[in-house]
KOLDOKE-176844 format. One record per atom (N, C-alpha, C): residue in three letters; x, y, z. Coordinates in steps of 0.05 Angstrom, whole numbers, plus 5000, padded with zeros to 4 digits. Layout:
N
ALAXYZ ...
This chain:
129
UNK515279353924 UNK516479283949 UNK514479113965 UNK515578853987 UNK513178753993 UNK514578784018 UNK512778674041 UNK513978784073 UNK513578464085 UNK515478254086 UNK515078054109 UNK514278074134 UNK512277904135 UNK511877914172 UNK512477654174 UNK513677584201 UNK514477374214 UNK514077444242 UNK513477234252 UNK513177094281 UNK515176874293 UNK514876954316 UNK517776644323 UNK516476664355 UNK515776504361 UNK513776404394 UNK515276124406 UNK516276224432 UNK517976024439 UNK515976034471 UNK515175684487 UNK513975734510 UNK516175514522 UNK517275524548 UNK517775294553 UNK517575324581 UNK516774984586 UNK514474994612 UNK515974994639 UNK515275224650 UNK515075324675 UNK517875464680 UNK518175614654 UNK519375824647 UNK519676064625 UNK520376244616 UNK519576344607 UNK517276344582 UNK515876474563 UNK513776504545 UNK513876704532 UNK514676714503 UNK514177024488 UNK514276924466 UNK513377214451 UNK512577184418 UNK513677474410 UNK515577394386 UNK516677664380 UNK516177694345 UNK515177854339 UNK513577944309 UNK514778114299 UNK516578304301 UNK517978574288 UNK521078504293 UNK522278714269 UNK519778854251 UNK518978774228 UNK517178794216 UNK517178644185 UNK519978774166 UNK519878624150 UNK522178544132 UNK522378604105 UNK522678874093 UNK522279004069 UNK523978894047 UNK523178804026 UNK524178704004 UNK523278783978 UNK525578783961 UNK524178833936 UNK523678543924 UNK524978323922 UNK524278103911 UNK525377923928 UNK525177593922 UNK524277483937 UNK525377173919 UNK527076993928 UNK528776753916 UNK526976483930 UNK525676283912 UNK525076053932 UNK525775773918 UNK527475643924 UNK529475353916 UNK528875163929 UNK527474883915 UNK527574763929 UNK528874433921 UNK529874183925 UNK531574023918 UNK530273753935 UNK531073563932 UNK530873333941 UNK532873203944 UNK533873133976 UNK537473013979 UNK535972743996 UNK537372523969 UNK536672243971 UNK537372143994 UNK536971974005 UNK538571774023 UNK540971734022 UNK543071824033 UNK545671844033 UNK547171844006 UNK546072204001 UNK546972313976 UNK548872563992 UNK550272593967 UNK552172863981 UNK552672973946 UNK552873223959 UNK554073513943 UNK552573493918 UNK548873613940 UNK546173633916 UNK547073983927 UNK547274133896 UNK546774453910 UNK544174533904 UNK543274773916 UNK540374903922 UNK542575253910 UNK541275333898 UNK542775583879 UNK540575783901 UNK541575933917 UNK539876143933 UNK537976343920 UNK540476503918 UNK539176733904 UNK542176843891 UNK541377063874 UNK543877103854 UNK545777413861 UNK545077543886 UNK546177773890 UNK549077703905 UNK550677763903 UNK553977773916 UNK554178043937 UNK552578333929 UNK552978483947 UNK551578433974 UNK554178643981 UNK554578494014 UNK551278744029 UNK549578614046 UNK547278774059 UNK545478834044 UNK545378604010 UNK542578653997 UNK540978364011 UNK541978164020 UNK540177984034 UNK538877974055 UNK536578004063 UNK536078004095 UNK533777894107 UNK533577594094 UNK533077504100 UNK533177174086 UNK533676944106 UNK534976684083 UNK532976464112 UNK531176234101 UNK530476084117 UNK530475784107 UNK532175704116 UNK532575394111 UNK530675194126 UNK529575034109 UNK527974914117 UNK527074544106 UNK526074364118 UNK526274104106 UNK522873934121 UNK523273734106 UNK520673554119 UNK521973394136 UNK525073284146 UNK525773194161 UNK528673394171 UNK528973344196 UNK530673434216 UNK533173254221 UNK535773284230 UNK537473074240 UNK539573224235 UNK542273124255 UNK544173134252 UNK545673134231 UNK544872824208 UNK545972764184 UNK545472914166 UNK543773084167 UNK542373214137 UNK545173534149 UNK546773534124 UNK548573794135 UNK549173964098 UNK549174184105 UNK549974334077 UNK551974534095 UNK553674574068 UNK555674764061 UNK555774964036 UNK556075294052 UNK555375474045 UNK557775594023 UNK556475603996 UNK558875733979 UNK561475613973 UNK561575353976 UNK564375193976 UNK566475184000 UNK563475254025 UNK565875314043 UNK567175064057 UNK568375024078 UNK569174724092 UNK566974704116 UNK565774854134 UNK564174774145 UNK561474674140 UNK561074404153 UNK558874264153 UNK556274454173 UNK553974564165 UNK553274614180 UNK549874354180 UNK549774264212 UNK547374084215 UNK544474164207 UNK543374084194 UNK540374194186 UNK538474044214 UNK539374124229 UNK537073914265 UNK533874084263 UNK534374244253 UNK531774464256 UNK532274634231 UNK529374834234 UNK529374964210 UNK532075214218 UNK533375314198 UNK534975594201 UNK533975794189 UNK533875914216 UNK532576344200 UNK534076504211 UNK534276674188 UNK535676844194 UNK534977074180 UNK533977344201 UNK532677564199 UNK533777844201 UNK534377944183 UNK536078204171 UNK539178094164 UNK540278284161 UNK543078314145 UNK545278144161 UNK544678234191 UNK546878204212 UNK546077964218 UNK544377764226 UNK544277454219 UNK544577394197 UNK543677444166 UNK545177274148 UNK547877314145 UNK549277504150 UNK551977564145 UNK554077354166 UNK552677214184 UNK553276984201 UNK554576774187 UNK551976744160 UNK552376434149 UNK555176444126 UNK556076614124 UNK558376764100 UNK560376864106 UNK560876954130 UNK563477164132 UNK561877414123 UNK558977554117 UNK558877724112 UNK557077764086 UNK559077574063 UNK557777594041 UNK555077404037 UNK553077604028 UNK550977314024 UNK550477084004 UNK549476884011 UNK550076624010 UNK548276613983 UNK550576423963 UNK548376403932 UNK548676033935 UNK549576013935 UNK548975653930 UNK549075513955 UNK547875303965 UNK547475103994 UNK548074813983 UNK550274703991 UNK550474463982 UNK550074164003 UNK548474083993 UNK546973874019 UNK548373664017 UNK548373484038 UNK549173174037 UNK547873054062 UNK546772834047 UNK546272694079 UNK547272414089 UNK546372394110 UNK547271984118 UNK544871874126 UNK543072054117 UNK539671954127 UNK539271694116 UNK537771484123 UNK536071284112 UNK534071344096 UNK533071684093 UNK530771614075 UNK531571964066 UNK529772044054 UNK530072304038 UNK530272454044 UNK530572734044 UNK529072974052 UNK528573224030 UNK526873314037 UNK525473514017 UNK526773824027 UNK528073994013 UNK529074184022 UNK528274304012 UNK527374674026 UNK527174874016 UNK528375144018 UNK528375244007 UNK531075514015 UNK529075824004 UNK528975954023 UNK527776234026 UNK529576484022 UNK529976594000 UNK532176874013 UNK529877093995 UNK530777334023 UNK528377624018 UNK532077814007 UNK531677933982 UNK533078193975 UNK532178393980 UNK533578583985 UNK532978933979 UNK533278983945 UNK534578813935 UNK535178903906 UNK533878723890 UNK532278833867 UNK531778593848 UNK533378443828 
């Protein structure tokens, strides 16, 4: 079993300031995918991780070397576009169960309208191996 720690520190000026660390994030194993979605390429998939039961994922972080509106994936064949503008985390059961209806998420299918590339990476923590 390994125990994630994460941090997430948000300041913005001349209002609030915090840093929130807990709790770490117990896993037995651990999925990392990563892909390259060309310059206005569509429906490159990123294969997650391979568990279907529902509350063995809890934790999934999407992530890229560029940001934008155009860069968008769809989760599991679903119809929503969702925007990659920033990285996506999502920390225990009850945020990833957001990106699914519940069930957690095995394949991410990218497309973009970018002018130039982006490098994707995909993070998911199991309870199950």
């Amino acid at each position: 079993m390994s125990n994630i720690t994460w941090q997430f520190q948000v300041s913005i000026p001349g209002g609030p300031a915090f840093t929130i660390t807990q709790p770490n994030i117990a896993v037995e194993a651990y999925d990392v995918a990563s892909a390259n979605v060309g310059a206005g390429v569509s429906n490159i998939d990123i294969h997650v991780q391979p568990s279907s039961s529902p509350d063995d994922v809890v934790l999934v972080v999407v992530s890229s070397d560029t940001y934008d509106a155009g860069l968008t994936y769809k989760i599991d064949g679903g119809a929503t576009a969702h925007a990659l503008d920033a990285p996506h985390v999502m920390l225990g059961v009850g945020a990833v169960g957001f990106m699914n209806g519940g069930a957690p998420p095995q394949k991410l299918t990218f497309s973009s309208t970018l002018a130039k590339a982006a490098n994707i990476q995909v993070v998911a923590g199991r309870k199950n191996p």
